[in-house]
C-alpha positions in Angstrom: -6.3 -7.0 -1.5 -6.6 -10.8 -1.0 -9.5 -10.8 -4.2 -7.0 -8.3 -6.4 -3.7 -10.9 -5.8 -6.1 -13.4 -7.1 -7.0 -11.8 -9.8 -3.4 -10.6 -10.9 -2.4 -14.4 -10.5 -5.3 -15.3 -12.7 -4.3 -12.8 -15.3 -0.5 -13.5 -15.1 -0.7 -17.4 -15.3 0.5 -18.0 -12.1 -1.1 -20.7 -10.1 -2.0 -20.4 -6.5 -2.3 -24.2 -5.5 1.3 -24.1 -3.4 0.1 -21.1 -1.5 -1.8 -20.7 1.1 -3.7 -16.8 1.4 -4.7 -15.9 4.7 -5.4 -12.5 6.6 -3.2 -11.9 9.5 -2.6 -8.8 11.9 1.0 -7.7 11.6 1.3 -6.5 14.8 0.9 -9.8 16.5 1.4 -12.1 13.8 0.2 -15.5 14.5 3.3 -17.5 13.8 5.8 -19.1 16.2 9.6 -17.8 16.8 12.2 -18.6 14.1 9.6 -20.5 11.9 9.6 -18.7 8.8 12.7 -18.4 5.9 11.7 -15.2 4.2 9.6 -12.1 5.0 8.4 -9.8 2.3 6.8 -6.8 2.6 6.4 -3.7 0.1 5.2 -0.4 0.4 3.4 -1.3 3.3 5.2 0.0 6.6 4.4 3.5 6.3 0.5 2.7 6.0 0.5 0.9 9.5 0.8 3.0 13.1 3.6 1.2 15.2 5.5 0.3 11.7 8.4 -0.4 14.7 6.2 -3.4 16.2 5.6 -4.9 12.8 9.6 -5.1 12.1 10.0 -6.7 15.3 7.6 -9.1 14.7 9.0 -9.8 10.8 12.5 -10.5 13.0 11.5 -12.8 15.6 9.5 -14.8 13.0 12.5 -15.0 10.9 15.1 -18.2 11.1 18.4 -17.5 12.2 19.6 -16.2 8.7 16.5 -15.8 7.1 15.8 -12.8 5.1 13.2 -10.0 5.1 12.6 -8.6 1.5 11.0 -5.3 0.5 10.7 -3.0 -2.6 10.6 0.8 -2.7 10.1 3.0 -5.4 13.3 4.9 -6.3 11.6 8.6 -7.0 12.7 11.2 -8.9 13.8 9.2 -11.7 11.9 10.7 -14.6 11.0 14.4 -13.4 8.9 14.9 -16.6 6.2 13.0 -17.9 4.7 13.3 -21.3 1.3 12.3 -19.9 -1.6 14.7 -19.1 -3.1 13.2 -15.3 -5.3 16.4 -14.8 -8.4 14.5 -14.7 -7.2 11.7 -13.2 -5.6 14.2 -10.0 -9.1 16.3 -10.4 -11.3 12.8 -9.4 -8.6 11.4 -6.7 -8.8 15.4 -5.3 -12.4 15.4 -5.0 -12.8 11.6 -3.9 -10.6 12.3 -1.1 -11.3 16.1 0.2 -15.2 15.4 0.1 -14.6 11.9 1.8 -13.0 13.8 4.5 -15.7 16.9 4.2 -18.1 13.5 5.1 -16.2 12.3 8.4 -15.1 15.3 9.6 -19.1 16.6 10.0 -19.3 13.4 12.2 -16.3 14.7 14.5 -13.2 13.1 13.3 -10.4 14.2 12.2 -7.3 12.6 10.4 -4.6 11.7 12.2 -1.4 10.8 10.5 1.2 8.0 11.2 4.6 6.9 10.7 5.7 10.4 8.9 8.9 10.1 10.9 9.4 6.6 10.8 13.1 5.3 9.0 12.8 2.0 8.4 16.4 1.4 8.1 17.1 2.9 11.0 15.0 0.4 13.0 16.5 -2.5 10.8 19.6 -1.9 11.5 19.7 -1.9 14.8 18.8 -5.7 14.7 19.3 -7.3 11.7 22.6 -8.5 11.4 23.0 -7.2 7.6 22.0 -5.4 4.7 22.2 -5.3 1.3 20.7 -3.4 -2.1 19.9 -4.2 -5.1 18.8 -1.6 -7.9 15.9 -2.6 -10.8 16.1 -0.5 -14.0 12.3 0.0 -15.3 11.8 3.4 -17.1 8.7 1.8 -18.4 5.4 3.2 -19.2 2.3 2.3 -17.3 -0.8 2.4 -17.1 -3.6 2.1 -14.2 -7.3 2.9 -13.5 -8.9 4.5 -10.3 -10.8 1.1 -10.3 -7.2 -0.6 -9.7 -6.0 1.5 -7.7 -7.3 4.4 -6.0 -10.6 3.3 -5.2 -9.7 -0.1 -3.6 -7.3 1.3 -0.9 -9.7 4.3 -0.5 -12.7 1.8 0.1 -10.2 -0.7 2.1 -8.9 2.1 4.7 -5.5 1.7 2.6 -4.4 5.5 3.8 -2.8 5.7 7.6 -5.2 8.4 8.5 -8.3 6.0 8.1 -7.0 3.7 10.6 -9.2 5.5 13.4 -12.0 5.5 11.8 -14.8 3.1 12.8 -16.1 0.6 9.9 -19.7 1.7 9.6 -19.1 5.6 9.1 -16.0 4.8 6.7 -18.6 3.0 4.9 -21.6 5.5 4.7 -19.1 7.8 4.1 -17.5 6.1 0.9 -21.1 4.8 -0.4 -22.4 8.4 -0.3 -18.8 9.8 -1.4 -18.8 7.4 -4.1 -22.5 8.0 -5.4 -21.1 11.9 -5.2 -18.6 11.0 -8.2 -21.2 9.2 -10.4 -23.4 12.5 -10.6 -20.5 14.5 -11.2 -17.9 12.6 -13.0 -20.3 10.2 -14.5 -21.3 6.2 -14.2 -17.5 5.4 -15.4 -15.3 7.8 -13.7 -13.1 5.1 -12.3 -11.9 3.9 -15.4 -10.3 7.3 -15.6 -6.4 6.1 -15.9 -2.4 8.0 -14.3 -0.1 7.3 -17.1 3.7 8.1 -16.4 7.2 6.5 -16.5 7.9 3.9 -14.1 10.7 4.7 -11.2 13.1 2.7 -10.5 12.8 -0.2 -7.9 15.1 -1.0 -4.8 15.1 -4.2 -3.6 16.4 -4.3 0.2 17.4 -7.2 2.0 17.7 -7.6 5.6 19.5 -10.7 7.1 18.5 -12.1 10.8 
């Protein structure tokens, strides 16, 4: 993730010299009380296991009035498409059932996270406000298995990978992975989803 917000800063002209990149757990984030203005984080919560801890930990990093920012798709927006994703759904179908088929001959099994999980539920109850904001897009888009899919696949981007250990996620990818090429081809992940983007909504929590 840190290489592809590089790379999308590179290719949208926007410099990096003010910021500093750094890996941190969210669950213990390595910051002291009240030190930070503003928190953003999207589309992220329902990937992590105790998404509960990590809002506590956005809060007590927060200033007194500082605000935690996050997006979420607004779905159901454009309930057709004029877009045929067959193949694209036929690789991500394949990619992820024979990935499983993989770990699951080595004993492990998926195990889920966060389904129940309300994140403004949890906000609520200790942030002092709330307000929403509602971005219009409708646009088409465009984007690869190489830009998407396959990184969060081959990161452990899905909550039920969190268990897994490193070196068989790995072997299992690599042989996944080599799988697709003889089936799919040498290319198969520039295979592109087309649709209609949803419309955003921008929440923001006050401390």
């Amino acid at each position: 993730m840190m290489r592809l917000l590089q790379e999308r800063a590179s290719y949208n002209d926007v410099s990096l010299k003010k910021v500093t990149l750094a890996r941190m757990n969210a669950l213990a984030i390595p910051l002291a009380d009240e030190s930070v203005d503003t928190v953003v984080a999207n589309g992220v919560l329902h990937l992590i296991s105790n998404p509960e801890k990590v809002i506590k930990e956005i809060w007590r990093v927060l200033k007194r009035g500082g605000a935690y920012l996050c997006l979420d798709d607004r779905p159901g927006q454009n309930v057709t498409t004029p877009f045929d994703n067959s193949h694209y759904f036929e690789i991500v179908n394949y990619l992820y059932q024979e990935y499983w088929k993989i770990i699951n001959q080595k004993g492990i099994t998926p195990q889920k996270y966060s389904w129940k999980f309300d994140r403004n539920v949890t906000c609520d109850q200790i942030f002092q406000s709330k307000t929403e904001k509602i971005i219009e897009r409708n646009q088409p888009y465009e984007i690869s298995l190489d830009e998407g899919f396959l990184p969060r696949l081959m990161g452990k981007g899905f909550s039920d990978q969190v268990s897994i250990p490193n070196d068989i996620h790995q072997e299992s990818v690599e042989k996944v992975l080599n799988q697709a090429k003889e089936k799919f081809g040498v290319d198969f992940g520039k295979v592109t989803f087309k649709g209609i983007e949803d419309n955003l909504i921008v929440t923001i929590f006050i401390k």
